[in-house]
N, C-alpha and C positions, 0 to 999 in steps of 0.2 A: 903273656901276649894272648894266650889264648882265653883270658878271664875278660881281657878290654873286647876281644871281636865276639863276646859271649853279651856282653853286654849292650855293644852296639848293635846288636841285631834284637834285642830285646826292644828299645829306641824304634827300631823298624817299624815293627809290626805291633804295634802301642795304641791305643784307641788314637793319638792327637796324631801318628804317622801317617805318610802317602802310603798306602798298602801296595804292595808289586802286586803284579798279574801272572796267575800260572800261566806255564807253558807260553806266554806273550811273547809274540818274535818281532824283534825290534825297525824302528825305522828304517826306511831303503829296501825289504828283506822280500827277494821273490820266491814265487815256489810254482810249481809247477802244477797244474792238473789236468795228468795224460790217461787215457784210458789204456788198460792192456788186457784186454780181449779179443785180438787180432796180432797171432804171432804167424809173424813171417819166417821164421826161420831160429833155430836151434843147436847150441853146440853144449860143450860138456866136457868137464874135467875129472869126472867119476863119483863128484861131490861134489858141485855145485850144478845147477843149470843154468844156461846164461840164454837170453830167451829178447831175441830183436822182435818187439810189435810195431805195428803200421805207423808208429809213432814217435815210440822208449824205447827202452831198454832196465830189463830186471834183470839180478840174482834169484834160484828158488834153490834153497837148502832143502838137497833131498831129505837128508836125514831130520832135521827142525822142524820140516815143511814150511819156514820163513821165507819170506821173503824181503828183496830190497830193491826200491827202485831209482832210476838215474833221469835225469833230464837234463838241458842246457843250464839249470842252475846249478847242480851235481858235478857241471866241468865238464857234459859231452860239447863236442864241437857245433853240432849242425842236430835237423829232425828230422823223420822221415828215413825207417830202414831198408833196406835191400837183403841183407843176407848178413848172417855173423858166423864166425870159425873161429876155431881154439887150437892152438898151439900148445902140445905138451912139453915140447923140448922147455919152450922158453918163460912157459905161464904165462901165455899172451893172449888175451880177446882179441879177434879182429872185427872192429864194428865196419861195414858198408852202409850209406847211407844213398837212397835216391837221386842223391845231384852230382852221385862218384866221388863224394866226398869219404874220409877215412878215420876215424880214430882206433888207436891202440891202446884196451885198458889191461892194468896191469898192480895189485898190488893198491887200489881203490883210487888211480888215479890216470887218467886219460891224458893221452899223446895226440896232440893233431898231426897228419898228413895230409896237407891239402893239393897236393899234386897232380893227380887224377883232375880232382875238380878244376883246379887253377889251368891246367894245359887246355893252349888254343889247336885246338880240332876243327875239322868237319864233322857232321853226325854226333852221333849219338856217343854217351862214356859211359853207359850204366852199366853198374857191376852185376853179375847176375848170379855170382858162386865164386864162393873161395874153397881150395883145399889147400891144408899144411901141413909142414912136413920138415921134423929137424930144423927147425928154428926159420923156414922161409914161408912162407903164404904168397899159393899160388892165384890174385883174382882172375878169375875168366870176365872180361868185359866186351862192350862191342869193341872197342878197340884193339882189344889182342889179349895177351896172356900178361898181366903186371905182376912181375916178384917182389915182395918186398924181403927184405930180410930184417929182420923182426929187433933182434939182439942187436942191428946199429939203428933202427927206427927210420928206414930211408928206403925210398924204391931202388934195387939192386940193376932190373934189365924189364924190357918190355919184349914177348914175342910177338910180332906182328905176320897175321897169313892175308894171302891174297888170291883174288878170283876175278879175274879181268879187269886186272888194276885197281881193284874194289879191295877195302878190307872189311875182312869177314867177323863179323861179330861172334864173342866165344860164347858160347852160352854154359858148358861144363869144363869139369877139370878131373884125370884120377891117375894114377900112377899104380906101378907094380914096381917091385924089385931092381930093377935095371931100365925103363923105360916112362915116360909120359907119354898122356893119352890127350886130347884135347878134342871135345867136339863143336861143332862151329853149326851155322844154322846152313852152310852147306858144305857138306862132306867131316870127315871123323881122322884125324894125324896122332903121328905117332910118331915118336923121336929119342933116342938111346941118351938114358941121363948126363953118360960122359962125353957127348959129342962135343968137338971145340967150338963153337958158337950156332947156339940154339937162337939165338936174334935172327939168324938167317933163315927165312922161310924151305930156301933148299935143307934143312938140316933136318928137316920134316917130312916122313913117310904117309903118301896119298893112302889112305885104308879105304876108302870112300869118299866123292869129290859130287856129288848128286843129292843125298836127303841131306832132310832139316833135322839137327839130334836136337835134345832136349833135354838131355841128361844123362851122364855117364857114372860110374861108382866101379868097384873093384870087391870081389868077394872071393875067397878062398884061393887067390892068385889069378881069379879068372876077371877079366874084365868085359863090361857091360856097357850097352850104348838104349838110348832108345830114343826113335822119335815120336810122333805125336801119339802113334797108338804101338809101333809096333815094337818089340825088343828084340837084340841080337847079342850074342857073344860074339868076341873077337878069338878065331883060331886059323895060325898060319896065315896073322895078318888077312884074314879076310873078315867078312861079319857073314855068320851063318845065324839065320831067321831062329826062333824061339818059340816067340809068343807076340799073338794080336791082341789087342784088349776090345771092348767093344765102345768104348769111348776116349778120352782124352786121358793121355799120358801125363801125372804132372810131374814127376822126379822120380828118381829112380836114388836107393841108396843102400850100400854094402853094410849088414848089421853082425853082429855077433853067430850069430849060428844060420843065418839066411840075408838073401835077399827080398829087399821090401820094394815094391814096385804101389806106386802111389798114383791111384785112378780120379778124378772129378767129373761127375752132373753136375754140368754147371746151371742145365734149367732146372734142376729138381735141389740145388745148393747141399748135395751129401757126395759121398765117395765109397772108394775104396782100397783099401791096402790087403795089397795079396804079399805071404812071401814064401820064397822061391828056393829050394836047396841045390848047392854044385852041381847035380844032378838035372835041373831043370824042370824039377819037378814042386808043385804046389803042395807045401805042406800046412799051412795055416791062411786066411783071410778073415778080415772083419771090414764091419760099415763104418764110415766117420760122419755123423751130420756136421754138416759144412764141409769147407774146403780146404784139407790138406793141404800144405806145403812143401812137410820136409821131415821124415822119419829118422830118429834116433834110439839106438838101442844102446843102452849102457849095459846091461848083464843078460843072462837067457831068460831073467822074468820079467823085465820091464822092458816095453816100448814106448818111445815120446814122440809125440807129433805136433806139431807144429797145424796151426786151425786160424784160417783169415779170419772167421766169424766168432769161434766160442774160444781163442786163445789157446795156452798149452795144454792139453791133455796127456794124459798115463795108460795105457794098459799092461795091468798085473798079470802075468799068466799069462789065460784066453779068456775069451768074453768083450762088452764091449768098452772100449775106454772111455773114461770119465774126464770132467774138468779137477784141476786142482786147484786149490784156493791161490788168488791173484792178488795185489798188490791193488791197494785201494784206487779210485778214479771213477771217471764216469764212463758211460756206456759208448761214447762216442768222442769224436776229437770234433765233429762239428757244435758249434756253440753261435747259434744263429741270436737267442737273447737268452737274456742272463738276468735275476732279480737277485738283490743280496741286500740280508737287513740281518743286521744284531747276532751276525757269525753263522746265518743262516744263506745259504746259496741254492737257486732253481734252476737248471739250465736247458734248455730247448735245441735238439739236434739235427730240427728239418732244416729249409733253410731255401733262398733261389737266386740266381745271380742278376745279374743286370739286365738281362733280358725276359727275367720273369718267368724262367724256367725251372722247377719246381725237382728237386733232389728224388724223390719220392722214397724217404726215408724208415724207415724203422726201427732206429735208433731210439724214438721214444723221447724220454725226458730223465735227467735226475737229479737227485739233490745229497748236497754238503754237508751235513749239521754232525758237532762233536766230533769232527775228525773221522766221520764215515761218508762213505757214497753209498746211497742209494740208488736204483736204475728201475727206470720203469721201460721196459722194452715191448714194443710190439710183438706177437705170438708167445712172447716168455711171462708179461705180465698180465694178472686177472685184472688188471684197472684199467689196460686199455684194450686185450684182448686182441683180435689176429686180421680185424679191419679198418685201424686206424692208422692214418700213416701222417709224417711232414708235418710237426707238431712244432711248429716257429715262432711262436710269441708264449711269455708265461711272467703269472705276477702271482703276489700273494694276498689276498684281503686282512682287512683287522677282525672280521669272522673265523679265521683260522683255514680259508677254503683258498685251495690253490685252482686259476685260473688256466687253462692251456688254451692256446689258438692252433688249430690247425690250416695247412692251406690248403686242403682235401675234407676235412672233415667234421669243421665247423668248431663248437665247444665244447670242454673236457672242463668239469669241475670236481675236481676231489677234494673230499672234505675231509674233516680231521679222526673221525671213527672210520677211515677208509673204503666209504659206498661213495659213490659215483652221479654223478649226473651228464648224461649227452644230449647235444643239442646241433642237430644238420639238418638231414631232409627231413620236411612240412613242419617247421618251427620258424623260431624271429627271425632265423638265417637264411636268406635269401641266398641262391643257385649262383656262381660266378658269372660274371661275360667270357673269364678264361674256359671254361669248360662247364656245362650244364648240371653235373656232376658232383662238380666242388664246391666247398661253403667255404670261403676263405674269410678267415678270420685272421686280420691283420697289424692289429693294435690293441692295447691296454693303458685304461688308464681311470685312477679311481679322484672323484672331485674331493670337497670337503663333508661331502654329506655320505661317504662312502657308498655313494652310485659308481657301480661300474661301465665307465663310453668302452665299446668299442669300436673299431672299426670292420666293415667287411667289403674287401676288398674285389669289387667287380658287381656287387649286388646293388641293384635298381633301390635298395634302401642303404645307404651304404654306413648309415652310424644306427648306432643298438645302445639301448641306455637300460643295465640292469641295476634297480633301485634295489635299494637297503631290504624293503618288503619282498622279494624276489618276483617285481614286476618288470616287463619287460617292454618298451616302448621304440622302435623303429622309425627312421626318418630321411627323409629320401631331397638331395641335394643336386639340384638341377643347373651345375655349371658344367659346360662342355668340358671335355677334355680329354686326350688321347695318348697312344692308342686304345688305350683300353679304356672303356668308359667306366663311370662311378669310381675310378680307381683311386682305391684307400689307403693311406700307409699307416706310420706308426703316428702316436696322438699325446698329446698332453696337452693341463687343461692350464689356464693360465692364473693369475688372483682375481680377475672377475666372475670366473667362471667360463668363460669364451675357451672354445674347445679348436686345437691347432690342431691339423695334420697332414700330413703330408701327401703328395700322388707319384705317382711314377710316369716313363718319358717324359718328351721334349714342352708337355704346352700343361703341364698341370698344374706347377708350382705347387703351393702352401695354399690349404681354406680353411677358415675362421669362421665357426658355428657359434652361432648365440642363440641358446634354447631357451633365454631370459629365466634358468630356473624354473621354470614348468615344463620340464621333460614328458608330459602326458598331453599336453597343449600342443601344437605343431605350427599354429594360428599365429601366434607372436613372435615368433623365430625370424631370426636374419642370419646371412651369410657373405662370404664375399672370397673371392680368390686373391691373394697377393702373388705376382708374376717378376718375373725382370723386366728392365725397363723403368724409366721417369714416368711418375702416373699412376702408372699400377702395379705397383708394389716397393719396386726398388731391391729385389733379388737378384745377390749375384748369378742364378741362372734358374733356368723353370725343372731343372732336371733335381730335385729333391731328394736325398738320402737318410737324413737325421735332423732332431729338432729337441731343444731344451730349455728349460725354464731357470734362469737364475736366480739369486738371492735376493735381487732386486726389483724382481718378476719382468725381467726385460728375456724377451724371447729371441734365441740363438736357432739360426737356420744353418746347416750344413746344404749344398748343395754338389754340380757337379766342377762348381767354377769358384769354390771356396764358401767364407762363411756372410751369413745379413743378419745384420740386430736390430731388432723391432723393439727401442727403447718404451715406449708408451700402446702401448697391447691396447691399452682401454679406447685410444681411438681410432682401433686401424677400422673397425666400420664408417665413420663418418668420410674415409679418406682423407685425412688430415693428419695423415702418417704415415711414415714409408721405412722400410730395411735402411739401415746405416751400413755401409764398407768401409770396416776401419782400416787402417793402418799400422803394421805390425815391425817394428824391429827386432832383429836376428843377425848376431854381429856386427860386421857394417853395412849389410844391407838395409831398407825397409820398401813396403810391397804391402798391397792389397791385402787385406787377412785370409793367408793359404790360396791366395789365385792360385786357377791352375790344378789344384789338388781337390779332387774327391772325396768332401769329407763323409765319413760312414757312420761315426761316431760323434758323439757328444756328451759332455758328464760333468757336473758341476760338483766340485767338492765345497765340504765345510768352511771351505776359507774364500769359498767362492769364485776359486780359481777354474779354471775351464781345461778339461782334458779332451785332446781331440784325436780321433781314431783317422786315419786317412788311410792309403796304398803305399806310404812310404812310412808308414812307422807310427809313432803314438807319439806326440804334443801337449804339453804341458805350459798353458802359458797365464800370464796374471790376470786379474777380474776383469779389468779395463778389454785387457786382449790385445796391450799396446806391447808387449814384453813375452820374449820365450824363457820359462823360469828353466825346462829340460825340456831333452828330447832323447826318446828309444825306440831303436829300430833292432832290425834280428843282427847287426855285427857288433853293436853296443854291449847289448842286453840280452837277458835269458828270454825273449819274445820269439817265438816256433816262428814268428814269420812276419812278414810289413804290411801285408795288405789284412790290415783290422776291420773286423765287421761292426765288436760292439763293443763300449765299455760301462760296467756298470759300476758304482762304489757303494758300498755298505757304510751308511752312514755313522754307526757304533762304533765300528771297528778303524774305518781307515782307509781298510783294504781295497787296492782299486783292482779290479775283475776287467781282464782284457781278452776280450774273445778274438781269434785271427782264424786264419782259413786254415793251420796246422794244429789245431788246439788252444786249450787255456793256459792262464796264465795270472796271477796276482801278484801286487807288488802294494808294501804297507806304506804307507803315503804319510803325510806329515799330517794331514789332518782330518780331521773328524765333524759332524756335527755338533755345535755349540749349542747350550739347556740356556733358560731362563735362569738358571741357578747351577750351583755347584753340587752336582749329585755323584757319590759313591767316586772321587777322588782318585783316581788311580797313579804311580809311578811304575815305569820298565826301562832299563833292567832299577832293580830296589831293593838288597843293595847294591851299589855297582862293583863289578867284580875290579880288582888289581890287573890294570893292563887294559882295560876296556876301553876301544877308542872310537865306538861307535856314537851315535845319538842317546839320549835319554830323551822321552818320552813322559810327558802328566795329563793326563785325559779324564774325562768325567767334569769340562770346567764349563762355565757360564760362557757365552758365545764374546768371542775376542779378548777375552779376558788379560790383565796386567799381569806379569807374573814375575816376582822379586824372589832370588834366590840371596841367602847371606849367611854368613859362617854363625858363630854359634854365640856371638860377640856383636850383631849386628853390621857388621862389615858386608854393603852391596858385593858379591861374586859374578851375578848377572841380573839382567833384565831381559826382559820380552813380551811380546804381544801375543796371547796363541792362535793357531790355526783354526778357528773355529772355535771347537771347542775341545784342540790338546796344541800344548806348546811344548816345543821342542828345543833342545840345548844341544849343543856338541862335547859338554863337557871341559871346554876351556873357561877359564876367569876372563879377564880384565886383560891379565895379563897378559895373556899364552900361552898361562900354564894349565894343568890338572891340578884341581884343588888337592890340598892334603886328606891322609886320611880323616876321616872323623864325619862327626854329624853336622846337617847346612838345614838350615830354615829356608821351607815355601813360604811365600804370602801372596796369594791368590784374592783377585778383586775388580770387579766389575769397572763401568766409567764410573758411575755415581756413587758407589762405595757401598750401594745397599746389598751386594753380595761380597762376601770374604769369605777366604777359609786359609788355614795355617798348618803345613805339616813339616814334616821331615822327610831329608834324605842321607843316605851315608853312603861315604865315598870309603871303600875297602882297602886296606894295603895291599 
């Protein structure tokens, strides 16, 4: 047996075979890309660290120094952490997550509790702090004190306190020996473990019924309270004063041989951790730049902290802590636009919402390529260095030169030996309407002659044409429009050359530039707005978000009132053309395409299908745009969240890049860009494993190509048409079944038949 699967794989990989692709993740297949350099919070089992960021969730093997990280693909429930604790009785992670939502990991696999989140309340449910203890976890929320008990995976009791029929949100938790501690954001209780019902707020000793605590922790049997700056022990049930600090308290927490008390500047974004012996006395502090969370001390040589900005950090000893190497991603979880080409990804972290309010970011930009991230951050990076901020648009040239728009600070061009070129004040970039200050640069997009248009967003010239030769030509477009005048969006060019894009509010719709190809000429240019309304234009609304070019160069407008197709682009100057609003079926309904819905997004894939980014999820529908082929929204799908800003697809690969307001996201799509011909042939998986019951995958084919699968006998197995240019099989025959083992004939071929090509596949026992 083992001489015939020796064989067969020899067949595989054969000059006449489909060659598999390493490491190739197969059709449907998401993955997640979260940044984790912003940990909130910290727990530990003595050997691992388990590390909640603003986002994920990792493993860091102290001793490997490995790491491993988790997302909604990985089996968490929800994104977006609050706080996580460990459980030694039971070997239990307890994840919190910002909408009080709950999982329990355990053993590399995750438990939902959605209870917390599901319960109708008034106010607020956010969890703010767990302590555990003997197989319970105690959350402090606004709501009261929730137990779960861990070993049946279900909330046991909730303690609920109150303050003039108010309840009091808990914001800490700690215990000693015989009693719990709870502090509340007014006043500090206390209640003997074996009391017969701690659900009764009477079962609860008043320690303090006046301050706001902020964090409570337990150290050598003594227990600690603090509020925003000052600290107290609790003796003889009262709180005797301590220690002031001179700024903001952020946590307070009981370590191996001291108390850490955990300080934030928050205008100067550094800290400090002091800590404290039984004694009350200060026997160690250090600085943390950025902002602390949550200190963890595993033995007397190491402390871990928990850092909003630079993630987890160590300090060894004394001196000052360091970052540890993190788990790949980018530098941010905003993804305002996204460019991906041939496994290559750019992402851009500024960003502004619908009222044109600007992040004022530093997140920078970063990119993907060979399974790494790179990060180019403001003050950490020499390429953009410590006064560039909100860097929202980014593309790549066939130059090799990556483009960035900022909405502050004009253009950023890095080139492939990594020196720099800027371009803001007294350059082609004119000064915003939004602020005197700003050079908003708004849009990218490169014609056939690889000239770069962009747009700039609020400037008296509001399109910029940088030519091949690195000339640069400015042009200033005299159509009203508000509020904000000149207001530029995002741009693509269409097959004549005619230059679309977009405006923001209510009266700007879509404008259409024709620089007749003399981009240096201004003389012969024409222009025109397309609006809603019979006449002029026929958009389903003036408020504009996204805009795309299909296969058929017919132009797709997103707006705020669904989608307009501009089937004939070549005569919407003449006005002798208007937006079409088609009509969409989706189950038994049919409706206007996406009334109603916000489209944010737009993305034409290889098969020409139309991907649509909206506020309730991501869309999937046929070329026409008469049919929903899917749809994923975040209770479906591994997607952080529903309201999508952008989607971009890498035409090589497949892979569609969906940006939302909680992070990225890819998911390998069924099709690719289609070649003139059949180039470098690809199969995945090849061979197919025994039991595989996913999709197979042939990419690298001429565009729609016929594609004839058949036993080794000539016996048709399947047919298909491919996606572009990769066609996909489920691995069933004819019949229904899974072919038997052995080897099966491709025959790959164009309409006309003047491309072919012929390989193999083997199906594995």
């Amino acid at each position: 047996m083992n001489l015939i699967k020796t064989s067969i794989a020899t067949l595989v990989f054969g000059t006449v075979a489909l060659s598999s692709i390493a490491q190739e993740r197969p059709i449907g297949y998401w993955r997640a890309h979260m940044p984790y350099n912003s940990a909130v919070s910290i727990a530990s089992n003595g050997k691992d660290m388990f590390v909640a960021t603003q986002k994920a969730f990792y493993i860091y093997n102290i001793g490997t120094k490995e790491s491993e990280s988790f997302s909604k693909v990985e089996g968490m429930s929800d994104v977006g952490m609050s706080w996580i604790g460990y459980d030694t009785y039971t070997s239990t992670t307890i994840l919190a997550y910002a909408n009080s939502n709950i999982d329990l990991y355990k053993d590399g696999s995750f438990y939902n509790l959605p209870e917390i989140k599901n319960k109708t309340v008034s106010g607020s449910k956010k969890i703010n702090r767990i302590y555990t203890e003997a197989g319970l976890a105690f959350l402090s929320t606004d709501q009261g004190i929730v137990v779960i008990d861990l070993e049946k995976r279900e909330v046991k009791e909730t303690y609920s306190f109150y303050l003039n029929n108010q309840v009091l949100p808990i914001t800490d938790f700690t215990a000693t020996d015989n009693f719990y501690y709870a502090a509340s954001t007014k006043g500090f209780y206390k209640a003997n473990k074996n009391a017969v019902n701690l659900q009764s707020f009477a079962a609860w000793t008043k320690i303090d019924t006046s301050r706001n605590f902020v964090g409570a922790a337990t150290y050598k049997d003594k227990v600690f309270v603090t509020g925003a700056d000052s600290l107290f022990v609790v003796q003889n049930d009262t709180l005797k004063f301590i220690y002031r600090s001179d700024t903001n308290t952020r946590h307070i927490d009981g370590g191996v041989d001291g108390l850490f008390i955990t300080e934030n500047y928050k205008k100067t974004f550094n800290g400090m951790v002091r800590k404290m012996d039984e004694n009350f006395q200060f026997i160690d502090s250090f600085k943390t730049p950025g902002l602390c969370t949550h200190v963890l001390q595993t033995d007397t040589k190491n402390v871990w902290l928990a850092d909003e900005f630079t993630g987890m950090k160590i300090r060894e000893m004394r001196g000052d802590p360091y970052g540890i190497v993190l788990p790949e991603g980018p530098s941010h979880y905003a993804n305002f636009d996204i460019y991906a080409n041939n496994g290559e990804v750019w992402v851009a972290h500024g960003g502004f919402n619908d009222l044109m309010d600007i992040s004022n970011s530093s997140a920078g930009f970063s990119t993907f390529k060979n399974e790494n991230w790179t990060q180019f951050r403001t003050y950490e990076s020499p390429v953009i260095g410590n006064d560039k901020f909100d860097f929202i648009r980014i593309i790549k040239g066939n130059d090799g030169n990556v483009y960035v728009g900022s909405a502050q600070d004009g253009l950023l061009i890095l080139k492939p030996d990594g020196t720099t070129e800027n371009y803001a004040k007294n350059s082609f970039i004119d000064s915003s309407a939004m602020s005197g200050a700003w050079h908003w640069v708004n849009g990218f997009a490169f014609d056939d002659d690889n000239n770069l248009w962009m747009t700039v967003h609020g400037g008296k010239r509001e399109l910029v044409v940088r030519t091949q030769t690195g000339s640069y030509y400015q042009m200033a477009v005299p159509i009203p429009r508000g509020p904000i005048p000149n207001a530029a969006g995002q741009i693509i060019i269409d097959d004549n050359g005619q230059k679309w894009y977009t405006t923001t509010g209510s009266t700007g719709g879509v404008i259409v530039y024709d620089d007749n190809h003399t981009p240096e000429n201004a003389a012969d240019d024409k222009y025109r707005a397309l609006l809603a309304g019979k006449g002029l234009g026929g958009l389903p609304d003036n408020e504009t978000y996204s805009i795309a070019k299909d296969k058929n160069g017919a132009i797709w407008i997103g707006t705020k009132n669904g989608i307009g197709i501009v089937n004939c682009p070549g005569q919407v100057m003449t006005g002798g053309w208007e937006a079409e609003i088609r009509v969409v079926q989706y189950d038994d309904f049919a409706g206007y395409l996406f009334e109603s819905q916000q489209v944010k997004a737009i993305a034409v894939d290889g098969a020409n299908r139309k991907w649509i980014g909206t506020n309730n999820g991501v869309w999937l529908i046929s070329p026409e745009g008469d049919k929903v082929v899917n749809r994923f929204t975040a209770a479906n799908s591994p997607l952080p969240s529903d309201l999508v800003q952008k989607i971009e697809i890498d035409p090589a690969t497949g892979d569609v890049y969906i940006g939302t307001e909680d992070g990225l996201v890819s998911y390998r799509g069924t099709a690719t860009e289609g070649g003139k011909e059949n180039v470098e042939v690809k199969a995945f998986p090849n061979p197919v494993p025994s039991g595989y019951s996913g999709n197979i995958a042939i990419k690298g084919l001429v565009e729609n190509a016929d594609v004839r699968i058949t036993d080794i006998s000539g016996q048709l197995v399947y047919r298909t048409k491919a996606f572009g240019g990769q066609a996909v099989w489920n691995g069933i025959d004819y019949t229904g079944r899974r072919p038997q083992s052995g080897v099966y004939m491709v025959f790959i071929t164009n309409k006309d038949g003047s491309q072919t090509h012929v390989g193999k596949l083997v199906f594995m026992e």
